[in-house]
C-alpha positions in Angstrom: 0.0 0.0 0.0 1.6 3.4 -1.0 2.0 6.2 1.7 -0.8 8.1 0.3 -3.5 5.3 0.7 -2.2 4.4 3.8 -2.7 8.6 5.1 -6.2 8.3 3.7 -6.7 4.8 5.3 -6.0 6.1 8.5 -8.3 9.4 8.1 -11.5 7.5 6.8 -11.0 4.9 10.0 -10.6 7.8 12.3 -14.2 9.8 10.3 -13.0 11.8 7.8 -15.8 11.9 4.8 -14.5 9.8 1.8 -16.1 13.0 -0.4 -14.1 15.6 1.4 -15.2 18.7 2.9 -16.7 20.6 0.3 -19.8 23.1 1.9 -21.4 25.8 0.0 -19.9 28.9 0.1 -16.2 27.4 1.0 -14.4 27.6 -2.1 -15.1 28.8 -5.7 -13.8 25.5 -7.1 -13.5 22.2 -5.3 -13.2 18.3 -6.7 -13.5 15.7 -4.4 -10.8 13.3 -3.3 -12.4 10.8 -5.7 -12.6 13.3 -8.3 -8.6 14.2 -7.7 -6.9 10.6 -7.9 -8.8 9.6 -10.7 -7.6 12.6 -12.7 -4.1 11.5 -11.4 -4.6 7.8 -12.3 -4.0 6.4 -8.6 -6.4 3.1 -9.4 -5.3 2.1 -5.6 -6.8 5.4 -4.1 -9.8 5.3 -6.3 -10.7 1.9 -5.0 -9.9 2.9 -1.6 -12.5 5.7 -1.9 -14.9 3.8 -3.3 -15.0 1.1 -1.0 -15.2 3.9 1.2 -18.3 5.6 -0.3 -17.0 7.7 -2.4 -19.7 8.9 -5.1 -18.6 8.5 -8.9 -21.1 10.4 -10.2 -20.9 13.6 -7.9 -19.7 16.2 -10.1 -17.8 19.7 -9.1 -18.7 22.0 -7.5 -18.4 25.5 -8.2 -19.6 28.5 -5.8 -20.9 26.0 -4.0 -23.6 24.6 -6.2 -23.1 21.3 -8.1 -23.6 21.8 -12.0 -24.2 18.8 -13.7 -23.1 20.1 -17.7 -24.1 16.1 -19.0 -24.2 12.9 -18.1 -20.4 12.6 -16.0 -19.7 16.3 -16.7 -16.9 16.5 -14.2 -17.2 13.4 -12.8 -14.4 11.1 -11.9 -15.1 9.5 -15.1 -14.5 12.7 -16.8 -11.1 13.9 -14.9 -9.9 10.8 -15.6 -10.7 9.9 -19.0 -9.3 13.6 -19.4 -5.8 13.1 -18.7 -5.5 10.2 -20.5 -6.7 7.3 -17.7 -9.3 4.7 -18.5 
């Protein structure tokens, strides 16, 4: 297990929300942790997150409302299959 599955291990077993902490009116831009390893093609954190909960489908969010552009607009299947991943 790399040292970055093994950090988010640790945080979901101690109650930290597989889908991050994104809250309306937080950020202007935020991707989930799902969202983020996908796009960097970390298959080992993508199943950890999923196994966690982790929705595939939620899509960014931006000023703190979802937008759903189509069907896996900026999904994790999106970011992913956007730099290059399948």
């Amino acid at each position: 297990m790399s040292l970055h599955c093994f950090l988010f291990q640790l945080l979901l077993e101690r109650g930290a929300n597989a889908e991050g902490s994104v809250k309306a009116g937080e950020d202007n831009f935020s991707e989930t942790p799902l969202q983020l390893a996908a796009a960097a093609g970390n298959y080992e954190l993508v199943c950890l997150l999923l196994s966690k909960g982790a929705d595939p489908y939620m899509n960014t969010v931006h000023r703190g409302i979802s937008y759903n552009y189509s069907k896996g607009g900026y999904s994790a299947f999106a970011l992913a299959a956007t730099h290059g991943h399948r």
